[in-house]
ZAMARGU-4260 file (C-alpha; in steps of 0.2 Angstrom, whole numbers, plus 5000, padded with zeros to 4 digits):
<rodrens>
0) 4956/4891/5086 | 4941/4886/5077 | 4944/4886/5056 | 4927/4884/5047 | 4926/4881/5027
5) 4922/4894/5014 | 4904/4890/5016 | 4902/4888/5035 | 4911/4904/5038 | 4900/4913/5024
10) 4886/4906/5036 | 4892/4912/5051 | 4895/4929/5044 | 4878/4928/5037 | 4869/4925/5051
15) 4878/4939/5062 | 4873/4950/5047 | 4856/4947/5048 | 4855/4951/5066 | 4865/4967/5063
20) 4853/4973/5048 | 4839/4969/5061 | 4844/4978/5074 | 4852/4991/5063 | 4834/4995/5056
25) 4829/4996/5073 | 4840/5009/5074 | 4836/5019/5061 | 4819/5018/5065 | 4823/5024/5083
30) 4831/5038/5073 | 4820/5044/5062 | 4805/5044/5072 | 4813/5054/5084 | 4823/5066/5075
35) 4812/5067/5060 | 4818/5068/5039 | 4829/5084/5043 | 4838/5076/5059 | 4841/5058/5048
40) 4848/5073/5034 | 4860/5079/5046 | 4866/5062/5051 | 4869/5055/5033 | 4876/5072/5028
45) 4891/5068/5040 | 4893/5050/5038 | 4904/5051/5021 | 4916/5063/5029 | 4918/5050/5043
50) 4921/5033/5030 | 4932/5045/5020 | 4943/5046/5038 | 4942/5028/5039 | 4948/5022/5022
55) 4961/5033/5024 | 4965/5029/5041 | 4965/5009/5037 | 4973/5010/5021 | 4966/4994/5014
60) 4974/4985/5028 | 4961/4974/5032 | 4960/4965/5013 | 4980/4962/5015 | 4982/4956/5033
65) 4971/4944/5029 | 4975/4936/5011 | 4994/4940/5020 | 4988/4931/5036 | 4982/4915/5025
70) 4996/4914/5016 | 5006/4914/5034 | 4995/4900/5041 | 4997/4887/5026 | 5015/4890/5031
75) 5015/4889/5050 | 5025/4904/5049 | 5018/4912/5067 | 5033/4923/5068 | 5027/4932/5052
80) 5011/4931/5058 | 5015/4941/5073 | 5026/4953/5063 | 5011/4957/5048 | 5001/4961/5065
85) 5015/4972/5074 | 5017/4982/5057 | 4995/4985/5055 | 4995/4989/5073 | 5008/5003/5071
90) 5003/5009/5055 | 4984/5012/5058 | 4988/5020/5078 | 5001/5033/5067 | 4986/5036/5054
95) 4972/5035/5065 | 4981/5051/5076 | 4984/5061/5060 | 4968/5058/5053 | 4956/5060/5069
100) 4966/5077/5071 | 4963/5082/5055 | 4945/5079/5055 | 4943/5089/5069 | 4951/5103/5064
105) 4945/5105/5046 | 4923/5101/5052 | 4920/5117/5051 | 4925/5121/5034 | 4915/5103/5029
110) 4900/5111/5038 | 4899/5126/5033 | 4907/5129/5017 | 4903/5111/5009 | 4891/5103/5015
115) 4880/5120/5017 | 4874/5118/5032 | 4882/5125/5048 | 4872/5112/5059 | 4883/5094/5051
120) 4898/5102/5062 | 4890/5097/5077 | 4888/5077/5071 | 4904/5077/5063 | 4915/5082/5079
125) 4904/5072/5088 | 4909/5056/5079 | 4928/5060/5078 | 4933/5048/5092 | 4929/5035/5084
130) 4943/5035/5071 | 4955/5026/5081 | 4945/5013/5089 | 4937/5006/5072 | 4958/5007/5066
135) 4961/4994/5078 | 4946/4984/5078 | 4950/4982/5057 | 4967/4973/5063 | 4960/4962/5075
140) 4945/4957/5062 | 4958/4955/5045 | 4968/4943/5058 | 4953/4933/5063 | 4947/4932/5045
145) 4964/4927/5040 | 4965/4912/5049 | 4948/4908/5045 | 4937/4909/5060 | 4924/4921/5056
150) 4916/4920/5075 | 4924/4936/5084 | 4918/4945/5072 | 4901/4939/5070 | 4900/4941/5089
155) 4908/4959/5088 | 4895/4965/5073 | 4881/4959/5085 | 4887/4967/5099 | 4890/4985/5091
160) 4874/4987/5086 | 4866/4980/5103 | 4876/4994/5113 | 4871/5008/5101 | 4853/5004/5100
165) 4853/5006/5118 | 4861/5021/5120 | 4854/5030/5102 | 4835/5035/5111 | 4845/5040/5126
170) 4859/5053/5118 | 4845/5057/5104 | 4831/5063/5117 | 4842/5069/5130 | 4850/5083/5118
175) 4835/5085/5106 | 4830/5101/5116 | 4844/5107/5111 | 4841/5107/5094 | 4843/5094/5080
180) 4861/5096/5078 | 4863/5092/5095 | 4852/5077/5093 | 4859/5071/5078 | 4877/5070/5088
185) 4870/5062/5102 | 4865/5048/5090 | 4885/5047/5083 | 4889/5047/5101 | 4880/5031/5102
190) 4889/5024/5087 | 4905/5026/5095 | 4899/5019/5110 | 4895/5002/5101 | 4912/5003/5089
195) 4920/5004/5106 | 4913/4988/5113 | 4916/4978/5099 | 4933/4983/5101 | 4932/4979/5120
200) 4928/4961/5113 | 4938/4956/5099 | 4953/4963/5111 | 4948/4951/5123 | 4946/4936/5112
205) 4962/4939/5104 | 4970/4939/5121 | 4963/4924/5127 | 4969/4913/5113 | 4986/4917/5116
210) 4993/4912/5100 | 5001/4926/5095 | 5009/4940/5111 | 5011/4958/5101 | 5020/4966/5115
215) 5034/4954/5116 | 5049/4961/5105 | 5038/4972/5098 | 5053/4984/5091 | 5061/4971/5084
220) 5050/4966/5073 | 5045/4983/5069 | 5066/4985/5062 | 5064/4968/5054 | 5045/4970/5047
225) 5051/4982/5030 | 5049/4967/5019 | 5032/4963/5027 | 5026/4979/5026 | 5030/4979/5008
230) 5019/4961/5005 | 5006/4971/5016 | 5006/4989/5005 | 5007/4977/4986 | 4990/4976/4991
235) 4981/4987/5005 | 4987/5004/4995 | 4977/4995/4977 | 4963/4991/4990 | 4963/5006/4996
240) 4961/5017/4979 | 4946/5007/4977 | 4939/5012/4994 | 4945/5030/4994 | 4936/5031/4976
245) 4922/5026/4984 | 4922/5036/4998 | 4929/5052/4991 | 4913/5049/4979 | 4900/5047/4996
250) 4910/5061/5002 | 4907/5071/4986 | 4889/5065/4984 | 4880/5077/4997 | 4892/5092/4992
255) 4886/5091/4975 | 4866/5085/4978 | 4869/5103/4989 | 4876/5112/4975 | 4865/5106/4961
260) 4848/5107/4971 | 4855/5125/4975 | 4856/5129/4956 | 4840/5119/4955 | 4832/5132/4967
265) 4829/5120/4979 | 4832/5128/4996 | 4844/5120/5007 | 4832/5114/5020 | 4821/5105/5009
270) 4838/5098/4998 | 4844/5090/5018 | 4825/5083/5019 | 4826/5076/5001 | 4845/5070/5004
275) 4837/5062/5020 | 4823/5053/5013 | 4834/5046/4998 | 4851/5041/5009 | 4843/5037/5028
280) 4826/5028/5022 | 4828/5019/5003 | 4846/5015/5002 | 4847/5005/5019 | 4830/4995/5010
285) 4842/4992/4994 | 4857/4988/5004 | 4850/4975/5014 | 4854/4960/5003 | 4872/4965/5005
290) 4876/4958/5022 | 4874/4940/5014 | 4886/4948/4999 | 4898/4955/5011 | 4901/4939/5021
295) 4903/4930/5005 | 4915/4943/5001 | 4924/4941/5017 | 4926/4923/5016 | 4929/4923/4996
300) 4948/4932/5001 | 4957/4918/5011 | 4948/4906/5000 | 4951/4911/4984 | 4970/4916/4989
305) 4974/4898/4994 | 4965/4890/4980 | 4978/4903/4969 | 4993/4898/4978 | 4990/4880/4973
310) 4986/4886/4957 | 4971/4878/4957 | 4959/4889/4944 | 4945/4877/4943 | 4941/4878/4961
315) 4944/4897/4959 | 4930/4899/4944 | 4919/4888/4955 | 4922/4900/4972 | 4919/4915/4960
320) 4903/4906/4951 | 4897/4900/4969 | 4898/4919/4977 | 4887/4924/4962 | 4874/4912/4961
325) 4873/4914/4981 | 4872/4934/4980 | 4860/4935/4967 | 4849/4922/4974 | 4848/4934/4991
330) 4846/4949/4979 | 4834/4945/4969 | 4818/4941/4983 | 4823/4961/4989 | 4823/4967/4973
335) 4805/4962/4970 | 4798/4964/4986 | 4805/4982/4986 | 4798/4985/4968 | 4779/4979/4972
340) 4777/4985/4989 | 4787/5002/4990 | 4774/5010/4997 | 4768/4999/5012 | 4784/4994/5018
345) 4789/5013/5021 | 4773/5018/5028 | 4778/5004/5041 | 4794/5005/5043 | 4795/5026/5044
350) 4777/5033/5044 | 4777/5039/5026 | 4780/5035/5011 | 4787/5049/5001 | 4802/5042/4997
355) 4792/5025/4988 | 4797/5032/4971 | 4815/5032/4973 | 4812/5013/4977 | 4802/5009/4963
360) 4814/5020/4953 | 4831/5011/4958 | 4828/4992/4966 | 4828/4986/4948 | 4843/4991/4943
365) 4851/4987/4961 | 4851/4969/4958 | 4868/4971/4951 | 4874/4978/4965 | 4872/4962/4974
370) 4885/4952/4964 | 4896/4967/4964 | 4905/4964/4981 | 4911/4946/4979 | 4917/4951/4960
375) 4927/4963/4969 | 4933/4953/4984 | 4939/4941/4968 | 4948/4953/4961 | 4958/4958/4976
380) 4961/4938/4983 | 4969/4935/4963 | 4981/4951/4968 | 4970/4959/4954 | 4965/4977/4966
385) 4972/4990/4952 | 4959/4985/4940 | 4946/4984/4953 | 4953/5001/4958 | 4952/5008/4941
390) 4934/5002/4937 | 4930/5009/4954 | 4939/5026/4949 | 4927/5026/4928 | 4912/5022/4941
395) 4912/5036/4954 | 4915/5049/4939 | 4902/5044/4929 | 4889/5044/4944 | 4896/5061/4948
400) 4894/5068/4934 | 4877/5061/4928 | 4873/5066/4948 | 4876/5086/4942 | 4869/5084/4926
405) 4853/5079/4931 | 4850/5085/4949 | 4853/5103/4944 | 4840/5102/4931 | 4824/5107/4939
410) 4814/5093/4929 | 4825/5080/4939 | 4830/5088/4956 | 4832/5072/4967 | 4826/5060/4956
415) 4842/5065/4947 | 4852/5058/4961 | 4845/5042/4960 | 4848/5042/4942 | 4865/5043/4944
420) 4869/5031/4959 | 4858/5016/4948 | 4871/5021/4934 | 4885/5021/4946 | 4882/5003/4953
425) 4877/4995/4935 | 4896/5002/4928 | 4904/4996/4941 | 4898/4977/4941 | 4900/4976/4923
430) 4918/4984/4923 | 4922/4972/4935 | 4914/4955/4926 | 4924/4962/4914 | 4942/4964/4922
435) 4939/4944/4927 | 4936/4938/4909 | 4951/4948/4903 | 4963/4942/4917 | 4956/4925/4918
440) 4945/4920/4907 | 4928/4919/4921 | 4914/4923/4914 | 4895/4919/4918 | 4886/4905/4908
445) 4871/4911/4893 | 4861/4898/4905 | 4865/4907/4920 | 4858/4921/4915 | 4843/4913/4908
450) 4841/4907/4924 | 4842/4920/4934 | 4831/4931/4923 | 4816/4918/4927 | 4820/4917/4942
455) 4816/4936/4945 | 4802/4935/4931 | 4794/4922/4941 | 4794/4930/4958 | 4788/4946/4951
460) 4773/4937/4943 | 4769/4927/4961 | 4770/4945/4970 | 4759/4952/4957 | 4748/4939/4958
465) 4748/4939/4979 | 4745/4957/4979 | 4728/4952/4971 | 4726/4941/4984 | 4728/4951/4999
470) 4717/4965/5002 | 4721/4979/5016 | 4741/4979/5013 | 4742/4996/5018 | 4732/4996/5033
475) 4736/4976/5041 | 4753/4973/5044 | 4747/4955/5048 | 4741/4953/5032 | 4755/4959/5024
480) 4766/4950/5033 | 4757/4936/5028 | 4758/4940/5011 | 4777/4940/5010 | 4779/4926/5022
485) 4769/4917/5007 | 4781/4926/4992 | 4796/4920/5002 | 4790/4900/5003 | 4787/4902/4985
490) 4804/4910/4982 | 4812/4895/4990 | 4805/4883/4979 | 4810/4893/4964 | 4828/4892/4970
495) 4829/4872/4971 | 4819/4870/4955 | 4831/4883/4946 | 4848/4876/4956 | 4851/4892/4964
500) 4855/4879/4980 | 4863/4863/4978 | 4862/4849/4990 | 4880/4851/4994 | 4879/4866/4997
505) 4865/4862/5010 | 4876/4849/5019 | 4886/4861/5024 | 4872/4868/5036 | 4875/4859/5053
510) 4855/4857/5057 | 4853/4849/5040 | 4868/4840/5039 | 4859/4822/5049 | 4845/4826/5033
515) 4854/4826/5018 | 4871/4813/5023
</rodrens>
């Protein structure tokens, strides 16, 4: 099996990530230009129900086969490697079952009675299925990433989206007479389709390598697996109070935004449409950055576990300085670009820009966001997932509760949403800066900060001054194209001036490797 370093795996992570976001955009646009802002309401109103299911389906698995994994390889130990496996593989079929039933059974009180709108029933039965298949793909992907070969699931994230951009127009216009619930299904279909492949895949891979056979004596070591599912639960259940937190908050989120419009006397067709334009067309724009944060954060868990066991806490400030510096350096570009061009880039993308103030509202204050998911991944690689849990737990009931506040005050209505979710991510980042420096002692440098303040100053002043530039940016896609394609050169240059990337860092690219030896 191929091992890769922190770095080259982040990389390989990153690039599948980029693909993903890519065609995952195409996806959205194939959605929402079929189904229009009511039909994308519909979808993101079931969504939270279904990564509700999943958190509790996987139970924080994931994080702990592969810190457990790591810790397994260093030793050789591919007899506990096979038992951590046997155990996951039991445990999420049981929960996966349990859950997937339940979900079923209890979509039409969601629908109806929560969610408002009898028309999410359709979506969220139609996604069901998927439940069990996304359990064992989550085994298969904690396995691979704890032994450091971040390739199957780079391959398996590309593949996904390929097979449900594919079969998303056909499902979407095939059921669309029926209604938009129907249509709306008919795009969950598609993501099950694509979950299913990857599956199909990682499967596949694991077969072929051969390294460890699941099936033989797999009874025994489920009798003899009680100590390794204790290893496994010390951290997935912490992990998973972090997740369930901030599912049960996305789960709660379109409840409330329902409720609170309602008392806002906001009708509940125009309170879906709102919902829509807020979740389905600027929060995919202000997560983007985060598929470079994620990989970071997947490769930051194996790494920073070793460098722990070892007891090496210089290398482990440096992995926790390095992931920051890297996540904010992709952040920052996409928080400026989304602040100074709001408007064209969703007349582009979605055919309106209604939604461009929510944008202009929120990308400043999601720059923080960007540094949050590695700051967590630290936390739980240091076996430090009950403060993460806890600062994740103060987080989603602050956003909550600012999200009623505001939202059911007619002078705010939506923009009171997106009041609370910028509150929510900017508690959360600093709780958890603040749990490292407590437990031990990282913190980030007066001159990082000055750094990374001109760093954002700077591009914002370049953007200002390009948009002066460039005439016709609503109208040209070329020449806005252009425009950012300029931005972005500059950007780069910033980043070496500033030290954002370091020559080292840069060897570890294998096209630039020849360059810089």
């Amino acid at each position: 099996m191929t091992k890769q370093t922190f770095l080259q795996g982040t990389l390989i992570l990153i690039t599948a990530g980029m693909i993903t976001r890519l065609l995952g955009f195409i996806n959205r646009l194939v959605i929402a230009r079929v189904m229009g802002e009511e039909g994308v309401g519909l979808y993101m109103m079931a969504l939270p129900t279904l990564f509700l299911v999943i958190t509790l389906t996987q139970l924080g698995l994931p994080v702990a086969i592969s810190k457990r994994v790591s810790e397994a390889e260093a030793k050789n130990d591919k007899a506990k490697i096979k038992r951590i496996l046997v155990i996951s593989l039991l445990v999420t079929s049981i929960t996966s079952i349990v859950f997937t039933i339940g979900m079923i059974a209890a979509a039409p009180f969601i629908a109806t009675t929560l969610l408002t709108d009898e028309r999410t029933l359709y979506p969220l039965v139609a996604i069901s299925p998927i439940v069990p298949i996304v359990a064992i793909s989550s085994v298969l992907k904690g396995y691979f990433q704890g032994r450091q070969n971040m390739k199957p699931q780079s391959y398996a994230l590309v593949i996904e989206q390929l097979v449900r951009i594919i079969f998303v127009a056909f499902f979407v216009k095939l059921l669309l007479p029926y209604g938009i619930e129907f249509a709306a299904a008919g795009a969950m279909f598609s993501v099950i389709l694509g979950e299913l492949a990857s599956m199909v895949y990682l499967t596949g891979v694991f077969k072929r390598q051969k390294i460890v056979r699941v099936r033989n004596r797999f009874f025994h070591h489920i009798k003899s697996g009680q100590h390794t599912l204790q290893e496994l639960f010390s951290i997935s259940l912490p992990s998973t109070g972090s997740r369930l937190i901030g599912n049960i908050s996305h789960f709660l989120e379109p409840i409330l935004v329902a409720q609170s419009l309602a008392i806002a006397g906001i009708s509940s067709s125009l309170a879906t449409k709102q919902y829509g334009e807020l979740t389905g067309y600027v929060l995919p724009l202000l997560f983007l950055p985060t598929f470079i944060t994620n990989s970071l954060s997947i490769a930051l868990v194996p790494s920073i576990s070793e460098a722990d066991a070892n007891q090496n806490k210089h290398l482990i400030h440096y992995r926790i300085h390095q992931s920051i510096r890297i996540s904010f350096a992709s952040g920052a570009i996409a928080t400026v670009v989304l602040t100074l061009f709001a408007a064209p880039i969703l007349n582009y993308m979605y055919g309106t820009d209604n939604a461009s103030h929510f944008l202009v509202l929120m990308a400043p204050f999601f720059i923080l966001l960007y540094i949050q998911s590695p700051l967590q991944a630290a936390l739980q690689a240091l076996d430090l997932a009950r403060p993460a849990m806890w600062n994740s737990l103060v987080g989603a009931a602050i956003k909550l509760t600012v999200l009623f506040l505001l939202a059911s005050n007619p002078n705010f209505g939506i923009n009171g949403v997106a009041i609370a979710m910028s509150v929510g991510v900017i508690l959360v980042t600093l709780l958890h800066l603040a749990s490292l420096y407590k437990e031990i002692g990282f913190m980030i440098a007066g001159g990082d900060l000055l750094k990374m303040s001109m760093l954002v100053s700077l591009t914002w002043l370049c953007g200002r001054f390009l948009r002066g530039i460039f005439t016709g940016l609503d109208t040209n896609l070329f020449v806005f194209a252009l425009m950012l394609i300029a931005l972005l050169i500059i950007y780069v240059i910033l980043l070496f001036i500033l030290r954002f990337l370091t020559k080292e860092e840069l060897r570890q690219i294998p096209i630039l490797q020849k360059w810089l030896s």
